[in-house]
C-alpha positions as CSV (number, residue, x, y, z in Angstrom):
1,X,17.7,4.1,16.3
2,X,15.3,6.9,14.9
3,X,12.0,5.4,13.6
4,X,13.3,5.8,10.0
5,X,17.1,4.2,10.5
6,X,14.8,1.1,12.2
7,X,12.1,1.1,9.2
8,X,15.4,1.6,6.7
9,X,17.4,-1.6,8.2
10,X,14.9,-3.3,8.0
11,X,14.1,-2.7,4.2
12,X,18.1,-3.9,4.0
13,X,17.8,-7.0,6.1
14,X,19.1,-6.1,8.6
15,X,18.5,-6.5,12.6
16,X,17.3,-2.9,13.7
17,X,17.2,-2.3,17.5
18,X,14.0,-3.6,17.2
19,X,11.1,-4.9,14.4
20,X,9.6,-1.4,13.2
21,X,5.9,-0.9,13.2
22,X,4.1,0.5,10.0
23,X,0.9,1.0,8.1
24,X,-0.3,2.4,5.1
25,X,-3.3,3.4,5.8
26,X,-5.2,4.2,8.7
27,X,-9.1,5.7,7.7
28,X,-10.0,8.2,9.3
29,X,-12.4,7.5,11.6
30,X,-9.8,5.7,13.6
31,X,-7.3,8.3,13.3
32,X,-9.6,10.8,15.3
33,X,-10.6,8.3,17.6
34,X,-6.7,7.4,18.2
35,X,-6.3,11.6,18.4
36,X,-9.0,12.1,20.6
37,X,-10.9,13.9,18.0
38,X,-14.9,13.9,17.2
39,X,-16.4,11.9,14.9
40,X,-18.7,13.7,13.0
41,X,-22.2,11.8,12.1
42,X,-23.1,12.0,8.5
43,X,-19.6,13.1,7.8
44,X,-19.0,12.5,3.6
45,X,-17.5,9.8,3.0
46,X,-14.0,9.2,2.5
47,X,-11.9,8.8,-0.6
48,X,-8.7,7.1,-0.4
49,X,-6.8,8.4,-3.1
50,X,-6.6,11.5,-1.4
51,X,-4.4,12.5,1.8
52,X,-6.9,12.4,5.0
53,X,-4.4,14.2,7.1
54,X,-1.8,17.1,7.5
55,X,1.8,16.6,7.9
56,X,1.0,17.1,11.7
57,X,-2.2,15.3,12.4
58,X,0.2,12.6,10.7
59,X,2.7,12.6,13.1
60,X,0.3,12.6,16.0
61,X,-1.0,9.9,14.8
62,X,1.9,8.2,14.3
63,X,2.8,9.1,18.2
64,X,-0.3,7.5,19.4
65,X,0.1,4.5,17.4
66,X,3.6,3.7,18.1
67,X,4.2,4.1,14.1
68,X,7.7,4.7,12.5
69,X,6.0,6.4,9.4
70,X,4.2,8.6,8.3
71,X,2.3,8.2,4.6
72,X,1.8,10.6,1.8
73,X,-0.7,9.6,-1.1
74,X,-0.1,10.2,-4.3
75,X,-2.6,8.3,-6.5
76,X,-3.9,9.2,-10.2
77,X,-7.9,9.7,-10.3
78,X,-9.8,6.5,-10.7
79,X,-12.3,6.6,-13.4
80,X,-14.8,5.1,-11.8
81,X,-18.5,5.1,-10.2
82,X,-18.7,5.6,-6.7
83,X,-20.6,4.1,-3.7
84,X,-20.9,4.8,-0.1
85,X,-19.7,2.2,2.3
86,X,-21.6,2.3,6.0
87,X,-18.1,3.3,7.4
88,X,-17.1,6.3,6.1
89,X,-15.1,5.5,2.7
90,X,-16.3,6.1,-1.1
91,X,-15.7,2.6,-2.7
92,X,-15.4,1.5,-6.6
93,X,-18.6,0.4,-8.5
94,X,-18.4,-0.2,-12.3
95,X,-15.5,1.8,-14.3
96,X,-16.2,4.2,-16.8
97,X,-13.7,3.8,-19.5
98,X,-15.6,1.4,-21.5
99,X,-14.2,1.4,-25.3
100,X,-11.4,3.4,-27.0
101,X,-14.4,6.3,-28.0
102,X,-13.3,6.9,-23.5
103,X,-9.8,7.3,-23.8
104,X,-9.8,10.9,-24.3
105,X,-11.4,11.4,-20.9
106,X,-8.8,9.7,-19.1
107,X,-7.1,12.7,-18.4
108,X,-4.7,11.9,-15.5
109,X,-2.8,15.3,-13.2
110,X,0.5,16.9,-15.2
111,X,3.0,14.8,-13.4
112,X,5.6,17.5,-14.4
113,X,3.5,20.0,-12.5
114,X,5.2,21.7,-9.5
115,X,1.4,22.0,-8.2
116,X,1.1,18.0,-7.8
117,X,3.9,18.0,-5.2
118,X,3.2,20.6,-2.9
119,X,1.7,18.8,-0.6
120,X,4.6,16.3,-0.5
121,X,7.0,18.9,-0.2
122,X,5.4,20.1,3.1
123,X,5.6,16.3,4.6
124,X,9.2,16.1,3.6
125,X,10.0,19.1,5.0
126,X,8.6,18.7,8.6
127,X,9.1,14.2,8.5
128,X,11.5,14.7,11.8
129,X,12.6,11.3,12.6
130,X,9.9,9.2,10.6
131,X,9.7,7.1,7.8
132,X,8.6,9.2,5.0
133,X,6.4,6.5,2.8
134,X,4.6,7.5,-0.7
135,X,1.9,5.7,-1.2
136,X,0.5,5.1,-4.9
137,X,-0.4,2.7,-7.6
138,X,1.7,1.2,-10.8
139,X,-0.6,0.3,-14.1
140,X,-2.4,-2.5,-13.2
141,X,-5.2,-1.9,-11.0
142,X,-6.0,1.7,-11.6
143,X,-6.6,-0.1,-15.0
144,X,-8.6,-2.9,-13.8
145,X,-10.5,-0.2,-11.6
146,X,-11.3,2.4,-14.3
147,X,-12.5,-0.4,-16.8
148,X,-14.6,-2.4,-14.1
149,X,-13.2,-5.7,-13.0
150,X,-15.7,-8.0,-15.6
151,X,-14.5,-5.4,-18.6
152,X,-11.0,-5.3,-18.3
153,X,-10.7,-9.0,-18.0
154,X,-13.0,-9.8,-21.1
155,X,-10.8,-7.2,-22.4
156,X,-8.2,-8.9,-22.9
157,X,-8.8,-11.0,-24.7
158,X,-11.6,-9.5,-26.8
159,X,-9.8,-5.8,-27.0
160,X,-6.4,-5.9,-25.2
161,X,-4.8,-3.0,-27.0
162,X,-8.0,-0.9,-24.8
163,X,-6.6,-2.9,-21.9
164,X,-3.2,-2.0,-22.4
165,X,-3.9,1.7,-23.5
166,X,-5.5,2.4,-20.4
167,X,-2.4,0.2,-18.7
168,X,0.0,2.3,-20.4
169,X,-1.8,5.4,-19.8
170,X,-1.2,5.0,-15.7
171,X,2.2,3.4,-16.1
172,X,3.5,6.2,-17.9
173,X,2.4,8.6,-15.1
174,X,3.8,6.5,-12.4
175,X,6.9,6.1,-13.6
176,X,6.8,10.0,-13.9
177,X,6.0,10.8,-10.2
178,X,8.3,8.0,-9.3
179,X,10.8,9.9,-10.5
180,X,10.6,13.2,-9.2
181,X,9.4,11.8,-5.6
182,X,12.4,9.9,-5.2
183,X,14.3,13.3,-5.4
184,X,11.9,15.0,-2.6
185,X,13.3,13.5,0.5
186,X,10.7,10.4,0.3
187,X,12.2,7.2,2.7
188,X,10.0,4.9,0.8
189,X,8.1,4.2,-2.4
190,X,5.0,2.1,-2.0
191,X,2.8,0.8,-5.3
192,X,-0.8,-0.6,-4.0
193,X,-1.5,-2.8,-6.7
194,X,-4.1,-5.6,-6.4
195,X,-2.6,-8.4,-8.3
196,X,-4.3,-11.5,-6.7
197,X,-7.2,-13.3,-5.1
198,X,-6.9,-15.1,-2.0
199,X,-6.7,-18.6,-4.0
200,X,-4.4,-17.1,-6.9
201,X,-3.2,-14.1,-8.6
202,X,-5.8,-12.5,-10.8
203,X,-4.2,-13.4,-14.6
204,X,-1.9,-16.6,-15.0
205,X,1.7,-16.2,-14.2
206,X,2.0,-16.4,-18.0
207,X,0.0,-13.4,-19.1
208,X,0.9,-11.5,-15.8
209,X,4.6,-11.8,-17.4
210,X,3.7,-10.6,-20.9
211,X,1.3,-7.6,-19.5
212,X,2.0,-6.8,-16.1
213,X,6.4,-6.9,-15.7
214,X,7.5,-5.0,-18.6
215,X,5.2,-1.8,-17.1
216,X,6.3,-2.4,-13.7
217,X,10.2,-2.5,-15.6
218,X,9.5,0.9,-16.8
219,X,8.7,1.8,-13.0
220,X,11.3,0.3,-11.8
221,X,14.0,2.4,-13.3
222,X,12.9,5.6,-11.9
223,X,12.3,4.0,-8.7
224,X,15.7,5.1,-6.7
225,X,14.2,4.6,-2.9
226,X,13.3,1.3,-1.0
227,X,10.4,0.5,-3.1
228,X,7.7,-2.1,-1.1
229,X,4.8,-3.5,-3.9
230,X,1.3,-4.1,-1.8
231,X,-0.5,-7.0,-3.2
232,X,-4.0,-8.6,-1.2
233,X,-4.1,-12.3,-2.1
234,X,-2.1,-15.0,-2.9
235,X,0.8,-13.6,-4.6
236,X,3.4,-16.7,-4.0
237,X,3.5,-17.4,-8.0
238,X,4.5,-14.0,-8.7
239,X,7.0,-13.4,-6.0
240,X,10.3,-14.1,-8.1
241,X,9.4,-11.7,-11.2
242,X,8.4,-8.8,-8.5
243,X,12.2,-9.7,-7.4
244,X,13.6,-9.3,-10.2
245,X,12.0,-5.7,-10.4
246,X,14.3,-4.6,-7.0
247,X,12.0,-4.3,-4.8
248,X,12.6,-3.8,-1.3
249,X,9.2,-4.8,0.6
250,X,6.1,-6.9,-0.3
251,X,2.8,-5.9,1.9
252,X,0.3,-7.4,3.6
253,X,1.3,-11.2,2.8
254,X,-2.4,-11.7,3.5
255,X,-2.9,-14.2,6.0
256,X,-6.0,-16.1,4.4
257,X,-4.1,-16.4,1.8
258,X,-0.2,-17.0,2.2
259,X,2.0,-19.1,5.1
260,X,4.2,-16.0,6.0
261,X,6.5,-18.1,7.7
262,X,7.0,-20.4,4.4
263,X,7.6,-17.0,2.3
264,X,10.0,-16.3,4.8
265,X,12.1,-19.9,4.5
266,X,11.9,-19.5,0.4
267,X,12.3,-15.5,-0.1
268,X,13.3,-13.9,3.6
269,X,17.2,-13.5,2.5
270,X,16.1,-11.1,-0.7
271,X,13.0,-9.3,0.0
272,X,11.5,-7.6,3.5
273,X,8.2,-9.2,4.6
274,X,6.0,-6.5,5.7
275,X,2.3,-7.4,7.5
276,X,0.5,-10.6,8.1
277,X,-1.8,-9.4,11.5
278,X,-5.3,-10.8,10.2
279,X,-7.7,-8.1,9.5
280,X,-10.4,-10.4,11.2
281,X,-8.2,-10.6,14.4
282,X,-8.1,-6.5,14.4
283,X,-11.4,-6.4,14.0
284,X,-13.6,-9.3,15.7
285,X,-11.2,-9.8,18.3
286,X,-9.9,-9.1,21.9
287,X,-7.3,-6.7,22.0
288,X,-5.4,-9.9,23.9
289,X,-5.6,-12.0,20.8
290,X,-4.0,-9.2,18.2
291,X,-0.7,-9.1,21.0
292,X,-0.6,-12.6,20.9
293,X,-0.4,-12.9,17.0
294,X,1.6,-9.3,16.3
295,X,3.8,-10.9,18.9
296,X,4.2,-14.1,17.2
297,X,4.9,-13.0,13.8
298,X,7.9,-10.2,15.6
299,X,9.4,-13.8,17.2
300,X,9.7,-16.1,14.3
301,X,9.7,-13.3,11.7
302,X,11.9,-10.4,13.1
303,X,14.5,-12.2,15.2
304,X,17.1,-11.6,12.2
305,X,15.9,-8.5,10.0
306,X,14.1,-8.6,7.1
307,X,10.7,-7.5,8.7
308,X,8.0,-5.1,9.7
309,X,5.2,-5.6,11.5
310,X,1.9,-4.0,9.5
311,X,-1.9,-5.2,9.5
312,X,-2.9,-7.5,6.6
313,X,-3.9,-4.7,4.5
314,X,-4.5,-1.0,6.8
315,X,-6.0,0.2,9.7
316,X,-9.8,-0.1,8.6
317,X,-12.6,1.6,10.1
318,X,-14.4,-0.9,12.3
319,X,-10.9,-1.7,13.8
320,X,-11.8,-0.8,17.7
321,X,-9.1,1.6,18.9
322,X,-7.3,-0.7,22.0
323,X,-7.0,-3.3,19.2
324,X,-5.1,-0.6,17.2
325,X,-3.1,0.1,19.9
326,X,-2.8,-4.0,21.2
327,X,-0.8,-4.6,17.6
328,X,2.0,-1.8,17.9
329,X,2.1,-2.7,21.6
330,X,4.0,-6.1,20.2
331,X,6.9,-4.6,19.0
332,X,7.7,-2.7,21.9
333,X,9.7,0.3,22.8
């Protein structure tokens, strides 16, 4: 099988020649370590909405990983303060749409713009044999992001119609691109929306249902490609609405916060488990100890279809590289 028939099969339940290998994301400090590239000191930092990498740097570094994708973002902006991180990426600080007087500057990329998809139109051109992923968000956590955690949640109950403009406002622009990407020769569509903490998801079932699923609905019916929602945290109480959306995939079925192999039992015959290898194994431990629990997971997981092995979120920077290498070295050849 090419890496994109395995990655493919996979995303159908079925048993591909053997469990594909994916991320996300990989920052970029990795990447050029993993290339044999320089790290530049005092290099500015990083920001991940945008694509780190070329169409070929992309495929190189899908080589040297032992990868069967390759990832394209395609995020809105983020209205949002920024601040350094020690390792090379710009994070979030407070958000800056804080009343309705804001709205006017959340002005998000024409998503009918040929201009948008140039970039994407390069990667689909020259994907060879990969999985083709585009990686973006849905109309919850761009929200969340742009308001400020505290803000958006106060929000909603004090002023929820500024919590579901600004919702509405990256929904509708999703479901644009989603759209027009699934026409471009994309293998698979990929919405990193935060919905949980590790203990539980970040607004009851209840709300989450009245907010969060009719957006994602309006998503999900220009989604035509295997589409694979990331979540962090424990999602297990929203797992049957994101079902009922279609989906294809759920990512990174964080281990600190959900039994895998219990998702598996309850869900594994509709959905494709994707992830699970510990960020703290990847990065505190021995390049012995990621094999042994990437291996693990490909046993009791990917015996039958209906997985891909991923990290528990992406390739972070302070991931050493032989422990990079150690987790697609579980899978095979």
């Amino acid at each position: 099988m090419t890496s994109r028939e395995r990655v493919l099969a996979a995303l159908r339940l079925e048993r591909p020649d053997r469990v594909p290998y994916i991320e996300i994301g990989v920052d970029d400090a990795v990447a050029r370590r993993l290339l044999g590239q320089p790290v530049a000191e005092g290099a500015p930092p990083v920001l991940i909405e945008s694509n780190q990498r070329t169409v070929e740097e992309e495929k190189a570094l899908a080589r040297a990983m032992g990868k069967d994708n390759i990832v394209y973002v395609l995020r809105a902006p983020v209205f949002a303060e920024l601040s350094a991180g020690k390792d090379g990426r710009l994070f979030y600080a407070d958000g800056l749409i804080r009343s309705a007087d804001d709205l006017p500057t959340l002005a998000l990329p024409d998503p009918a713009s040929d201009d948008l998809y140039r970039g994407l139109e390069e990667f689909a051109a020259a994907k060879e044999d990969f999985a083709l992923f585009v990686v973006t968000r849905a109309g919850f956590f761009p929200a969340v992001l742009s308001m400020g955690m505290a803000r958006f949640f106060v929000a909603l109950y004090e002023d929820r119609a500024l919590a579901e403009a600004v919702m509405d406002r990256y929904t509708d622009w999703t479901a644009a691109v989603a759209e027009r990407v699934c026409r471009m020769g994309i293998d698979v569509f990929v919405t990193t929306d935060d919905l949980a903490w590790k203990q539980s998801p970040m607004i009851s079932p209840e709300l989450f249902r009245q907010l969060v699923m009719p957006r994602l609905r309006r998503i999900a019916g220009k989604v035509t490609k295997p589409w694979i929602v990331h979540s962090d945290g424990n999602v297990i109480p929203l797992i049957d609405d994101l079902l009922s959306l279609g989906i294809a995939g759920l990512h990174p079925l964080e281990p600190e916060a959900v039994d895998i192999r219990q998702v598996k039992r309850r869900w594994g015959r509709r959905v494709c488990l994707v992830g699970n290898v510990s960020l703290v194994t990847l990065g505190r431990g021995t390049p012995e100890q990621v094999r042994e629990e990437a291996a693990a997971l490909v046993r009791d997981l990917g015996r039958d279809g209906g997985y891909m092995l991923s990290s528990a979120n992406s390739i972070a920077s302070y991931v050493p590289v032989e422990n990079a290498l150690a987790l697609a070295g579980a899978v095979g050849s």
